[in-house]
C-alpha positions in Angstrom: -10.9 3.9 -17.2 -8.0 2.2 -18.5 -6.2 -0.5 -15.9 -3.3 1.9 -16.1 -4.9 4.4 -14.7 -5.3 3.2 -11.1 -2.0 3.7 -10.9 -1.0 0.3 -9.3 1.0 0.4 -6.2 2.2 -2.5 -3.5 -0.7 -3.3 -1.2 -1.4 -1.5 2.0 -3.7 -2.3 4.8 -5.8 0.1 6.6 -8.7 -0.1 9.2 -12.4 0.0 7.7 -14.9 1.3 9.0 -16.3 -1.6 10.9 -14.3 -3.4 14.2 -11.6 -5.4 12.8 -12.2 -4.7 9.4 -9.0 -4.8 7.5 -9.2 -2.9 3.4 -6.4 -3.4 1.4 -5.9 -0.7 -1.0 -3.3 -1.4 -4.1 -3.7 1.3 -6.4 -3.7 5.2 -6.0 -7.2 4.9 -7.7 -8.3 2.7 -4.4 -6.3 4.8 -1.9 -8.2 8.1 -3.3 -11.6 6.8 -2.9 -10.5 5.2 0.5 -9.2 8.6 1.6 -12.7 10.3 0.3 -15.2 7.8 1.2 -14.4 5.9 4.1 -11.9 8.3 6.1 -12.4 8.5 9.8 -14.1 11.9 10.9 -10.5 13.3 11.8 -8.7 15.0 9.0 -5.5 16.3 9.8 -2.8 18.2 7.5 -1.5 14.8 6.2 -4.9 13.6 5.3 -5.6 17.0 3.2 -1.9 16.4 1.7 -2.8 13.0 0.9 -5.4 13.8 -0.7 -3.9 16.4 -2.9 -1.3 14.0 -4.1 -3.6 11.2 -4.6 -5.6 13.3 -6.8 -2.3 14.7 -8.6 -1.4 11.2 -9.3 -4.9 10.1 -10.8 -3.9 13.2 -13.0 -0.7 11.6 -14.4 1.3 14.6 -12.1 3.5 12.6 -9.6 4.3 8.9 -9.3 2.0 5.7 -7.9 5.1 5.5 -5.3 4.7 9.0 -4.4 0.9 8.7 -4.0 1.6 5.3 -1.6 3.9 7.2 0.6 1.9 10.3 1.0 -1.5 7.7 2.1 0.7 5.9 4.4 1.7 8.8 6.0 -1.9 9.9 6.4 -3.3 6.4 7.1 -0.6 6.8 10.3 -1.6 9.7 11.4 -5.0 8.8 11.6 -3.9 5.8 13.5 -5.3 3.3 10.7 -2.5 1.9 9.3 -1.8 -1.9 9.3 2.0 -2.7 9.1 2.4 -5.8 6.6 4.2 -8.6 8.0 7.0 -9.9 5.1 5.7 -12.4 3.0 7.9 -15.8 3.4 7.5 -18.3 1.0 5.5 -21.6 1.8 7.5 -24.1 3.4 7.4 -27.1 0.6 9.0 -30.0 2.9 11.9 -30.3 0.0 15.7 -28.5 0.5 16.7 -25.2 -0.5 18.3 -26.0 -4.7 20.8 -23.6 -2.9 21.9 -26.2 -0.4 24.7 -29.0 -0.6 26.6 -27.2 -3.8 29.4 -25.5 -3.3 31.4 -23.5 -5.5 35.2 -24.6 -6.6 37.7 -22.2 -7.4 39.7 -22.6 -10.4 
């Protein structure tokens, strides 16, 4: 299987199996073994959507954003979901290049 063919996505974070146990699934490749290998017991009608649409996607049928959306949704219903704090940047001690320069009008 070709690298494009996990169907990359941005990552998500969902609750393994064990306490505390955080899995970060980034493709629709991941999210569809995720969804048929580790799922909690509880399958609702998001979870059989999910996985409909996941396996659509590994198909070439529907889009990697698509197949995100639809696992998210399930991922919530189960009550696995992780929401994903924004990423800042690493504070460098230097100033913003931004800073200090200011724009003349001519």
């Amino acid at each position: 299987m070709a690298y494009e063919d996990y169907k990359t996505f941005q990552r998500v974070q969902v609750f393994g199996t064990q306490p505390g146990q955080l899995v970060s699934v980034t493709s629709a490749y991941d999210a569809a073994r995720f969804v048929l290998e580790q799922w909690p017991d509880q399958a609702g009608p998001k979870h059989l959507m999910a996985r409909e649409i996941l396996l659509k996607c590994l198909e070439g049928n529907c889009s990697a954003a698509v197949a995100r959306v639809a696992f998210i949704e399930a991922a919530r219903e189960a009550g696995i979901y992780m929401e994903a704090e924004p990423l800042r940047t690493a504070y460098t001690g230097k100033p913003d290049p931004k800073w200090g320069k200011r724009r003349i009008k001519v």
